[in-house]
BAFI-3210 file (N, C-alpha, C; in Angstrom, 3 decimals, decimal comma, padded with zeros to 6 digits):
// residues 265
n [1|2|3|4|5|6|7|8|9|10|11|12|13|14|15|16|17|18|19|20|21|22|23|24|25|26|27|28|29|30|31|32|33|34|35|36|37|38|39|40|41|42|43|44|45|46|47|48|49|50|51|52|53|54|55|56|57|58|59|60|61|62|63|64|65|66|67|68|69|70|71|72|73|74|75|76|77|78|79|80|81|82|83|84|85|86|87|88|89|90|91|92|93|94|95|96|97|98|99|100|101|102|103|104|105|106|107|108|109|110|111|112|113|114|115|116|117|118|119|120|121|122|123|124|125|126|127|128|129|130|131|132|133|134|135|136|137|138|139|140|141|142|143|144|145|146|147|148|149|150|151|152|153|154|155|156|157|158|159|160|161|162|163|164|165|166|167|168|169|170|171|172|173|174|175|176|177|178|179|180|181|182|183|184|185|186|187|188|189|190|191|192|193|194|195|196|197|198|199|200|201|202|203|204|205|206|207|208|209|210|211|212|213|214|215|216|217|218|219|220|221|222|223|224|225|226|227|228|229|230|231|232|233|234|235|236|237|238|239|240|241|242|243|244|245|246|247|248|249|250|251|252|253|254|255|256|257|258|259|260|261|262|263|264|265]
n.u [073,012|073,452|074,375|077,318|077,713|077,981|080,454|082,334|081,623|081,877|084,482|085,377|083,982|085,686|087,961|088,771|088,842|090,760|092,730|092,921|093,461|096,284|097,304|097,035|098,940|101,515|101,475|101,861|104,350|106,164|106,298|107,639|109,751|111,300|111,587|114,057|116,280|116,922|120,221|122,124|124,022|125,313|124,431|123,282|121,008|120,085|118,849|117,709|115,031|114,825|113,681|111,396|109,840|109,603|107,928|105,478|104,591|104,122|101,944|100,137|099,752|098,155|095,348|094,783|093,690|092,037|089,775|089,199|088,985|086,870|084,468|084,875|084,184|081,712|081,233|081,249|080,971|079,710|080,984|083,667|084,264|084,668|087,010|088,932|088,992|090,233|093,012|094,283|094,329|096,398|098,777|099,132|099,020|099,919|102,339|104,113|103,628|106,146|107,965|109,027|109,794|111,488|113,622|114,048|115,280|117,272|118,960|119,656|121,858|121,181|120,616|119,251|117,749|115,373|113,357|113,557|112,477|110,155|108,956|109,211|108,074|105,465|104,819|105,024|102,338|100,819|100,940|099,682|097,086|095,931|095,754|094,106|091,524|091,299|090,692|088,433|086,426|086,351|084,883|082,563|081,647|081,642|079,355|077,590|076,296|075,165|076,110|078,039|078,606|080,628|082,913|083,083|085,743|087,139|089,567|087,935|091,041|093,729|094,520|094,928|097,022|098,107|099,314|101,905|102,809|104,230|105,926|107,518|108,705|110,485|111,832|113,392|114,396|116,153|117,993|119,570|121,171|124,316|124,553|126,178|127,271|125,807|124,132|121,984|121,457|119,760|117,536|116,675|115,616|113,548|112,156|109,903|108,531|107,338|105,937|104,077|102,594|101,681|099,745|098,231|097,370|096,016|093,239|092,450|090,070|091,415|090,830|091,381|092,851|091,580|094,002|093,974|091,371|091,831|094,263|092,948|091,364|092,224|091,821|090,101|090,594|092,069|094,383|094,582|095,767|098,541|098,821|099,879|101,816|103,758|104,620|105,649|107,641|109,301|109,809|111,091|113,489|114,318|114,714|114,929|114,581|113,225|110,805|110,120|109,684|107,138|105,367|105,524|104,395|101,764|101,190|101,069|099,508|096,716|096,593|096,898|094,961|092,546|093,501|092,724|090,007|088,875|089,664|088,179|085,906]
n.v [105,207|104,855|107,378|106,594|104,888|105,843|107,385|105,696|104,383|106,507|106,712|104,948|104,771|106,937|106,192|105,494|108,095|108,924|107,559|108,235|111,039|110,576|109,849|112,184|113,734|112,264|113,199|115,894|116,198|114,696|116,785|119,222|118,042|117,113|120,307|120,220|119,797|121,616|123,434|121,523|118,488|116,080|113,265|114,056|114,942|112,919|111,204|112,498|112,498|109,898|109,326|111,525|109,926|107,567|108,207|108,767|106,695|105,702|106,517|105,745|103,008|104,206|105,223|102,950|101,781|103,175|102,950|100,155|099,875|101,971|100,373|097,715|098,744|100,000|102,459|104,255|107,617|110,741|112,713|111,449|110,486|113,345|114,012|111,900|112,073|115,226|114,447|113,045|114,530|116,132|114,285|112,324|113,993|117,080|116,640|114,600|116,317|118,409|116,776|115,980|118,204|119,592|117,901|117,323|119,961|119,793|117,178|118,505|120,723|122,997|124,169|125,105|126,784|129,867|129,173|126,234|125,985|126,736|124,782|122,022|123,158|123,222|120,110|119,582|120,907|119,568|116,525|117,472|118,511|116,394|114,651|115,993|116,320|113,804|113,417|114,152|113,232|110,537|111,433|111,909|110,018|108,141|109,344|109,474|106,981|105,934|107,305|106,578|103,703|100,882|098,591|096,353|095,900|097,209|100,202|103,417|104,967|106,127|105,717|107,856|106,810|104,896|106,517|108,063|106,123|105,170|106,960|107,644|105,492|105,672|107,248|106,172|103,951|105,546|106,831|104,332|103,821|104,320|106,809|108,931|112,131|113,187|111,315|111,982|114,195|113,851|111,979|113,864|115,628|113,673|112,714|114,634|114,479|112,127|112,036|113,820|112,725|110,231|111,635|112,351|109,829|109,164|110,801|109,589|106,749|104,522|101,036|099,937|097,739|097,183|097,199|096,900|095,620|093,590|092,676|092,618|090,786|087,981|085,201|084,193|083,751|081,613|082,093|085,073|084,780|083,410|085,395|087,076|086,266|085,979|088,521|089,075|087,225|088,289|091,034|090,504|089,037|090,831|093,173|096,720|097,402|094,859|096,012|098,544|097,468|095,894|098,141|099,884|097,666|097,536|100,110|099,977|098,055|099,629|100,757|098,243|096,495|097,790|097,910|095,164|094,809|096,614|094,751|092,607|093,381]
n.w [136,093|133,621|132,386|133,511|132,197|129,721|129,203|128,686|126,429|124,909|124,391|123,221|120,572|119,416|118,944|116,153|114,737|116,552|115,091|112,626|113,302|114,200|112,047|110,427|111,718|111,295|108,601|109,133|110,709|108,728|107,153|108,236|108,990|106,564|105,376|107,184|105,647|104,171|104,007|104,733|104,646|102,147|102,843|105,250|104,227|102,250|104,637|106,139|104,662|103,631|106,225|106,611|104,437|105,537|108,032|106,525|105,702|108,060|108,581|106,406|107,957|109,883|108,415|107,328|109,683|110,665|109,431|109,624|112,147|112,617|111,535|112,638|114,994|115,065|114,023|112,111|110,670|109,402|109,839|110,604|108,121|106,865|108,084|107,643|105,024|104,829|106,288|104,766|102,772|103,664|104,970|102,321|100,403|100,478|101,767|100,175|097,980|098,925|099,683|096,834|096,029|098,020|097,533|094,673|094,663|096,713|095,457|093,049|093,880|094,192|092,240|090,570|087,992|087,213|085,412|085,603|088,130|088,361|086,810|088,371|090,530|089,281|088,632|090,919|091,528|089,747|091,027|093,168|093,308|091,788|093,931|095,488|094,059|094,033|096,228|096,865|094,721|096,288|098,540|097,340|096,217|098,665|100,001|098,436|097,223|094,826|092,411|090,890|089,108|090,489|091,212|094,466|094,939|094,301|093,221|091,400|089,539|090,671|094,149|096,896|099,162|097,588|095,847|096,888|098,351|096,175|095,846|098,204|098,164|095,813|096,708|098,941|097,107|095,386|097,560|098,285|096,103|094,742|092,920|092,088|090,613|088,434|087,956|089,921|089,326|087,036|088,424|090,222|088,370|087,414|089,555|089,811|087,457|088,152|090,029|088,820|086,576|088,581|089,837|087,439|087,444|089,689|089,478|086,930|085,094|086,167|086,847|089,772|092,278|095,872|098,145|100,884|101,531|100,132|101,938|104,279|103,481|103,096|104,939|103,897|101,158|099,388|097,428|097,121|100,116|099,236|097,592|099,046|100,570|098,619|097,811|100,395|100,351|098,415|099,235|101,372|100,890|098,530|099,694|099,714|096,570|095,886|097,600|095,616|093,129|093,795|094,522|092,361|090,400|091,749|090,930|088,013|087,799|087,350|084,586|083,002|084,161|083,514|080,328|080,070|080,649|078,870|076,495|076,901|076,243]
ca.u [073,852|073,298|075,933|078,538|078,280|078,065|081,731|083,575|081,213|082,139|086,145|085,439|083,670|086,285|089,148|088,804|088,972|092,225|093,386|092,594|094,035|097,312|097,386|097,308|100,033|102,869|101,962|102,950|106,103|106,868|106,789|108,130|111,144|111,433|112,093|115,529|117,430|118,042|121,549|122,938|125,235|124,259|124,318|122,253|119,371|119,399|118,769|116,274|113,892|114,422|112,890|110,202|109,144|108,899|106,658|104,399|104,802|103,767|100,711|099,467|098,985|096,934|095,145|094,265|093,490|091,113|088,739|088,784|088,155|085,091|083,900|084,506|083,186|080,535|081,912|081,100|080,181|079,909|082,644|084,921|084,384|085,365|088,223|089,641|089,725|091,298|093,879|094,971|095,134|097,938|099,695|099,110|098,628|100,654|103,972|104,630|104,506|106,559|109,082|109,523|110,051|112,601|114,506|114,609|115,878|118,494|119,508|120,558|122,704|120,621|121,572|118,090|117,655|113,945|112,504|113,504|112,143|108,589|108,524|109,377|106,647|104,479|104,478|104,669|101,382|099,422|100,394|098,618|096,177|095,414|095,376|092,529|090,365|091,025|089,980|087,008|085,790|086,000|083,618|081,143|080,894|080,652|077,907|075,827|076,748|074,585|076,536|078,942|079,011|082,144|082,985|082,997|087,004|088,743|088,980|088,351|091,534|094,655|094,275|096,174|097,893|098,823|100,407|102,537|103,710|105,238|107,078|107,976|109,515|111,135|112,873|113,984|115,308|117,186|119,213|120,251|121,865|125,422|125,042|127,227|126,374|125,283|122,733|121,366|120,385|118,895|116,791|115,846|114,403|112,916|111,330|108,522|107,846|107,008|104,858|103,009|102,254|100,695|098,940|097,259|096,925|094,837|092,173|091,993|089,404|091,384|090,397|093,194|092,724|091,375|094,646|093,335|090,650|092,866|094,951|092,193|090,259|093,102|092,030|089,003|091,128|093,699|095,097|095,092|096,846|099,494|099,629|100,526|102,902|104,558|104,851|106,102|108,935|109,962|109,915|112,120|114,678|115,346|114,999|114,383|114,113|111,715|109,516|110,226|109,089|105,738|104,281|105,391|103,703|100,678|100,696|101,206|098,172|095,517|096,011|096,905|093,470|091,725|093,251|092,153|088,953|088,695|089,786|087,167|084,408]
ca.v [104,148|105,278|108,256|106,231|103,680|106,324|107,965|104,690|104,117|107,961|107,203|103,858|105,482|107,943|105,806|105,520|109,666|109,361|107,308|109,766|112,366|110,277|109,838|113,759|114,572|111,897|114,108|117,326|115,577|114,890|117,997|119,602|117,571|117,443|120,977|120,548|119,404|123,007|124,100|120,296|117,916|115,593|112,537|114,634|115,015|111,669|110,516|113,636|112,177|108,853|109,678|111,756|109,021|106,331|108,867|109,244|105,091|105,401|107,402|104,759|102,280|104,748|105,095|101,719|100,866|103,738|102,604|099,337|100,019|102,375|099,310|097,005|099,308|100,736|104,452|105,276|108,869|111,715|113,561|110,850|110,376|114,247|114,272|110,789|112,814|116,157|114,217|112,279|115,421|116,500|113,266|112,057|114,901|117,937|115,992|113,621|117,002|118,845|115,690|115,966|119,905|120,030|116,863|117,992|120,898|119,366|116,154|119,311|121,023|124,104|125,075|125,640|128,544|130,231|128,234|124,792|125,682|126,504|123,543|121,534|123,177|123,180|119,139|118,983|121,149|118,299|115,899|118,023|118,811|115,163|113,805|116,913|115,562|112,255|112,797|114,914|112,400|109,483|111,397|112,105|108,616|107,810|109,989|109,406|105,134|105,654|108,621|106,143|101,974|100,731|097,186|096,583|095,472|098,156|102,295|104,092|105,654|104,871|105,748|109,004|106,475|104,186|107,607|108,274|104,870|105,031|108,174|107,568|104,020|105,952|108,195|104,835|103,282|106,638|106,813|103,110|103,842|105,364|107,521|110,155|113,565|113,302|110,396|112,607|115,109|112,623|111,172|115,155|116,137|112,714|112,172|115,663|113,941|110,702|112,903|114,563|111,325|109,343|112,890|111,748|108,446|109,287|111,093|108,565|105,972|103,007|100,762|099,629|096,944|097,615|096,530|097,206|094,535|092,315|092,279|091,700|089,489|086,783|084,473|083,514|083,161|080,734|083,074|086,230|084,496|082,919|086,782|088,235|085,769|086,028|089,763|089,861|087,000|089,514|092,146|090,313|088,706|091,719|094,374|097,898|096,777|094,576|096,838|099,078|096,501|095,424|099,349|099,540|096,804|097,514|101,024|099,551|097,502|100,024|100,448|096,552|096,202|098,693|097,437|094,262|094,802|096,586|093,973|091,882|093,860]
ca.w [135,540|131,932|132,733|133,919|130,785|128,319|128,851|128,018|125,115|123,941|124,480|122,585|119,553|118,839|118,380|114,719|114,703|117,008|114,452|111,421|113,884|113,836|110,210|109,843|113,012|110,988|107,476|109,568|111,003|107,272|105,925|108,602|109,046|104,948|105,284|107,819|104,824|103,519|104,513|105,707|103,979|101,437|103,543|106,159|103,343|102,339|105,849|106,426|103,073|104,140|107,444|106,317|103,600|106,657|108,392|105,497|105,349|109,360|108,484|105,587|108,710|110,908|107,527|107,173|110,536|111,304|108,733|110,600|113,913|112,235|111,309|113,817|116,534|114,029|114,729|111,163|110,633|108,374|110,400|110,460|106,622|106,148|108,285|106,963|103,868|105,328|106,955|103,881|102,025|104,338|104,472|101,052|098,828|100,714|102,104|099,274|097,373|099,669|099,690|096,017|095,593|098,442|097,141|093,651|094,783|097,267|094,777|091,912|094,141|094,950|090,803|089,367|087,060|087,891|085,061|085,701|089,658|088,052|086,390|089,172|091,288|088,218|088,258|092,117|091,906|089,332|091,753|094,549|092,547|091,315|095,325|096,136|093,175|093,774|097,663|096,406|094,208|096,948|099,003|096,850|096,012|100,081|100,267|097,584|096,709|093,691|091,475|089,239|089,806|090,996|092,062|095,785|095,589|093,109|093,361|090,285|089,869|091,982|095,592|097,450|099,633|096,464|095,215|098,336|098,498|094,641|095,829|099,398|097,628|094,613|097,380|099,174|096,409|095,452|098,466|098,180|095,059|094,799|091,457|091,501|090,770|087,462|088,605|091,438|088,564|086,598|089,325|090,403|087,042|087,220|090,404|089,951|086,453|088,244|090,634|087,974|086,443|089,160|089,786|086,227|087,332|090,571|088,397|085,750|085,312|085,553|088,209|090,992|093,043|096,762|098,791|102,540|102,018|100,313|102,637|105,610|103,440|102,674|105,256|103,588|099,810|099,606|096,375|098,183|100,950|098,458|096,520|100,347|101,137|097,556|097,848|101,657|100,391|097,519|100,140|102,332|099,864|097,511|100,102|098,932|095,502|095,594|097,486|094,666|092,291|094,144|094,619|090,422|089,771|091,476|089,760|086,654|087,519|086,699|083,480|082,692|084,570|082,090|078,775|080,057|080,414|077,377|075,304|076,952|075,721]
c.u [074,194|074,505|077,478|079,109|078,089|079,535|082,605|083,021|081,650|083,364|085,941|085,353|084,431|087,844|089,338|089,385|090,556|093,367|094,229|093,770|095,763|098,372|098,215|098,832|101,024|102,684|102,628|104,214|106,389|107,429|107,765|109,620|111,962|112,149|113,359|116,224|117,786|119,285|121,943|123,543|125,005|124,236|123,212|120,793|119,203|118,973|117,495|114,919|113,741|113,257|111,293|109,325|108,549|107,789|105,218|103,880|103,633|101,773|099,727|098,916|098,212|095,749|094,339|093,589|092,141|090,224|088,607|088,224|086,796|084,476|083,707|083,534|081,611|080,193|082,001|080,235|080,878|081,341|083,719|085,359|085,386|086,424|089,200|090,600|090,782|092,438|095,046|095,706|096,545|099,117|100,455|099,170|099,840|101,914|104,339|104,945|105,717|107,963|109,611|110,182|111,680|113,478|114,897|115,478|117,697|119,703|119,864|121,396|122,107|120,754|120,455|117,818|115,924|112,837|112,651|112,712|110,471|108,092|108,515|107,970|105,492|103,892|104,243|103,061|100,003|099,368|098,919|097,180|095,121|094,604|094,061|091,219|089,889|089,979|088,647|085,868|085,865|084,952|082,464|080,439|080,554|079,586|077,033|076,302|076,104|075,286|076,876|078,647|080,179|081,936|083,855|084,655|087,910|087,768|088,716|089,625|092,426|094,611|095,393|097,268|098,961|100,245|101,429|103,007|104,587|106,077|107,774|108,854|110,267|112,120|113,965|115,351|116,466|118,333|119,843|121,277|122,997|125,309|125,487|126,326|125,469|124,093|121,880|120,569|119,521|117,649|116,064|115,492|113,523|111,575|110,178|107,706|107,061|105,854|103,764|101,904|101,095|099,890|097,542|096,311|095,599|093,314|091,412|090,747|089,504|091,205|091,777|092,359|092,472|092,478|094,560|092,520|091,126|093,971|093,952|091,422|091,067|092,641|090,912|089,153|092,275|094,572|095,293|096,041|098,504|100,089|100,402|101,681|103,880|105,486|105,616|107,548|109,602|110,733|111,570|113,697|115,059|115,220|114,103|113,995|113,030|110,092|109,114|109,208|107,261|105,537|104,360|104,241|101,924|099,876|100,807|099,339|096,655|094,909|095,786|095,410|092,488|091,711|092,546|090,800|088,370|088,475|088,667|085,824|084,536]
c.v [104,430|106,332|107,815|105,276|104,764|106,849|107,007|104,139|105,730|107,590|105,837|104,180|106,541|107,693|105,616|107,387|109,816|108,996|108,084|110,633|111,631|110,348|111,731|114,126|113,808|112,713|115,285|116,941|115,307|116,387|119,150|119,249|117,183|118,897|121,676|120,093|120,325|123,229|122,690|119,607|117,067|114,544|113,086|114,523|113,879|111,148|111,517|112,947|110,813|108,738|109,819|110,555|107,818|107,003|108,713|107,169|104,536|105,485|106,314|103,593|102,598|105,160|103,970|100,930|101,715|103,422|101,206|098,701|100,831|100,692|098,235|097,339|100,133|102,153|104,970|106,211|109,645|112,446|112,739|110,828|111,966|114,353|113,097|111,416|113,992|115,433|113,213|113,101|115,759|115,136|112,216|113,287|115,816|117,440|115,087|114,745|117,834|118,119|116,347|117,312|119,670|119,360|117,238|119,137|120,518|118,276|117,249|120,066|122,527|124,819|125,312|126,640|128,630|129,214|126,520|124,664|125,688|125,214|122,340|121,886|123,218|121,592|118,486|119,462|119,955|117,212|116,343|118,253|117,319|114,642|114,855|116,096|114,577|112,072|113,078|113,711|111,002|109,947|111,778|110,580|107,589|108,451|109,922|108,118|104,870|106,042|107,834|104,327|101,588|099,298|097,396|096,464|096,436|099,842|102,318|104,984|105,583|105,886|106,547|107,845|105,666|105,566|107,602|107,490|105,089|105,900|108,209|106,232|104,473|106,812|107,289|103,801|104,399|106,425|105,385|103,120|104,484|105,776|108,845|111,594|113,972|111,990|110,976|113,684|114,381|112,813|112,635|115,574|114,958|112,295|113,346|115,328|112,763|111,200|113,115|113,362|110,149|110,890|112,376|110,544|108,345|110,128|110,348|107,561|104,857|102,221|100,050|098,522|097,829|096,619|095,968|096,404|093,609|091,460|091,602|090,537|088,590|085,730|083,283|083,600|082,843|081,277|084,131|086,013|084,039|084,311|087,313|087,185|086,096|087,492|089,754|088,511|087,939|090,203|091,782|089,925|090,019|093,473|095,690|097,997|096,109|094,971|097,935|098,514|096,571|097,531|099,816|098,467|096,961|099,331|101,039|098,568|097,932|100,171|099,011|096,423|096,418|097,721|096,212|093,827|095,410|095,584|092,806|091,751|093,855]
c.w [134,074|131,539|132,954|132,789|129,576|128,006|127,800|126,651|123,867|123,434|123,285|120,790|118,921|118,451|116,900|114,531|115,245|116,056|113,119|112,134|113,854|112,651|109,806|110,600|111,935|109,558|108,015|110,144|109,366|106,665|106,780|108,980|107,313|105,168|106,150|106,868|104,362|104,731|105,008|104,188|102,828|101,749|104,609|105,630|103,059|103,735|105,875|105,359|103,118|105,559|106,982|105,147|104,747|107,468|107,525|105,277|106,890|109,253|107,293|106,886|109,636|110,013|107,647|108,134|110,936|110,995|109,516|111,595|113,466|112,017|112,361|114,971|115,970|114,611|113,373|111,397|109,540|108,794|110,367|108,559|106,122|106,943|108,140|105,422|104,028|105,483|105,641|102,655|102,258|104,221|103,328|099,834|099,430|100,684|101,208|098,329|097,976|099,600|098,354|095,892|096,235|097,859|096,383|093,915|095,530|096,241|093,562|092,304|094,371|093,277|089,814|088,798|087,391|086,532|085,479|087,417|089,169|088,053|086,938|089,822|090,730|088,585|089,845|091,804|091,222|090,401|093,098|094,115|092,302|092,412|095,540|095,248|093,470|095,649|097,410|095,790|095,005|097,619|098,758|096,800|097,635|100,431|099,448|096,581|095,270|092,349|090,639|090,452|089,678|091,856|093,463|095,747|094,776|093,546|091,666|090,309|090,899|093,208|096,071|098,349|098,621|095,823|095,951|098,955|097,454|095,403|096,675|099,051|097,102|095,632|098,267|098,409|095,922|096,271|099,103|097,380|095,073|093,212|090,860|091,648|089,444|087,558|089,430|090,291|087,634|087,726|090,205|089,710|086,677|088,110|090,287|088,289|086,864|088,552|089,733|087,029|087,690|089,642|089,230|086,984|088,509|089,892|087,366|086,185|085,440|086,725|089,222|092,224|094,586|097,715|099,878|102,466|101,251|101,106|103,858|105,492|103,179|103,297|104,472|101,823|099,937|098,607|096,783|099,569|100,149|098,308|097,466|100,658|100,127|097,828|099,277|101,184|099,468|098,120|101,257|102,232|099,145|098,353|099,870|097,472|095,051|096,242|096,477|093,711|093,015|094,301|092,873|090,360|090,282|090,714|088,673|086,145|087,403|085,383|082,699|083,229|083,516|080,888|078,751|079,675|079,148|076,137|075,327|075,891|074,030]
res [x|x|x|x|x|x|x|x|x|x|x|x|x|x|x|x|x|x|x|x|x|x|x|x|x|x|x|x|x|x|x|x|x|x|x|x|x|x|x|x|x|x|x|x|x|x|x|x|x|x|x|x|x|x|x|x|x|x|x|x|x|x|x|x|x|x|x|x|x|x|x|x|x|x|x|x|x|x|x|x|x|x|x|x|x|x|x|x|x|x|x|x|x|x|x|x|x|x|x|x|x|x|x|x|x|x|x|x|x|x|x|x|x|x|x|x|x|x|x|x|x|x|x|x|x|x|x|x|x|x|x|x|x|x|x|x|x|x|x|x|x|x|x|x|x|x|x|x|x|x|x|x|x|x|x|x|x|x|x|x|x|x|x|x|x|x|x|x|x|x|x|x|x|x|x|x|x|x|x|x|x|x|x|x|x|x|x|x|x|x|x|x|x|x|x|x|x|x|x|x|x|x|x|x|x|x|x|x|x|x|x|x|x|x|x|x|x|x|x|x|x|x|x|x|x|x|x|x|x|x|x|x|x|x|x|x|x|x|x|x|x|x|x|x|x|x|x|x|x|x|x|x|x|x|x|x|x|x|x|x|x|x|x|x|x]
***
């Protein structure tokens, strides 16, 4: 009898992992469909970068949910822990840089001289760089809860998916915009600065709100329920914009967090 009830307890226990394993499969659909925009039109690429950004958007809720179901079904493990991280590298750290490179490249018209391409893949590489650290340094601190103290509801340091929202938004609001051709270069020597930047910001020490249990814990704060309703009418009234706005604002809210507390002390 013990045989026959252990399969469906195996298939049960590994849904958190399928999840993970989801997570990773929509970063490789990103990057791989990121890179059909060479040689197409420039309507074709915006549509191609829109795409891949909703992928990478898809992959934040298999993300969020896997850790969940670990929990619910109490299917935490060490292996899920390191391939939560693997899988975020790819979807968070690789394809958000991957997004920016090709874009920049597509939104200037293919017209980069060999330094301005360095420097481009120079500032994609801090982001990539930033998200490895930043995954590195989450699982040290799941494996050994003692190393640095950290309040149960904030990261140190803003969060690979927090990154990978700003950018997958900033590529959003881009191709809303009609700005010409001299806006398009703008906004491609702009967007691998943004990159490089929240790069920083995932490294840093400033603390960032923990969204994923704000969001699940609302029912039991009548202010966290208010903040989610506020934010999803924003969302729904100003569109692409004001999702713009709300992923700014909450990467604005690490350091505002910081000075805060600073000034406390």
């Amino acid at each position: 009898m013990k045989k026959y009830l252990e399969f469906p307890r195996r298939i049960v226990k590994s849904i958190p992992n399928m999840l993970t394993l989801c997570n990773s499969l929509c970063g490789f659909a990103a990057i791989l469909y990121t890179l059909r925009a060479y040689g197409q039109a420039p309507e074709i690429q915006t549509r191609i970068f829109t795409v891949s950004a909703i992928m990478i958007f898809c992959a934040m809720v298999f993300d969020a949910f896997d850790g969940l179901a670990a929990r619910l079904l109490h299917a935490g493990s060490m292996h899920g822990l390191q391939m939560d991280s693997l899988s975020d590298m790819v979807t968070f750290g690789v394809a958000p840089a991957v997004l920016v490179s090709v874009m920049t490249h597509a939104m200037s018209g293919h017209t980069l001289i060999p330094r301005q391409e360095f420097m481009v893949y120079a500032l994609a590489a801090v982001y990539l760089g930033g998200a490895a650290l930043r995954l590195a340094t989450y699982n040290i601190k799941a494996m050994f809860p003692g190393t640095e103290e950290e309040k149960h509801d904030f990261f140190s340091g803003l969060p690979s998916p927090g990154a990978a929202a700003a950018i997958c938004v900033a590529v959003f609001f881009a191709s809303t915009l009609d700005l010409g051709e001299a806006g398009l270069r703008n906004v491609a020597f702009g967007l691998p600065i943004y990159a490089a930047l929240l790069g920083l910001l995932m490294v840093s020490k400033f603390p960032y709100p923990h969204a994923g249990r704000l969001i699940f814990s609302m029912r039991k704060s009548r202010w966290k329920m208010l903040l989610f309703i506020a934010l999803v009418i924003v969302w729904a009234v100003f569109k692409t914009p004001g999702l713009f706005a709300i992923v700014t604002g909450y990467i604005l809210s690490g350091p505002v967090i910081g000075l805060i507390r600073i000034c406390k002390k």
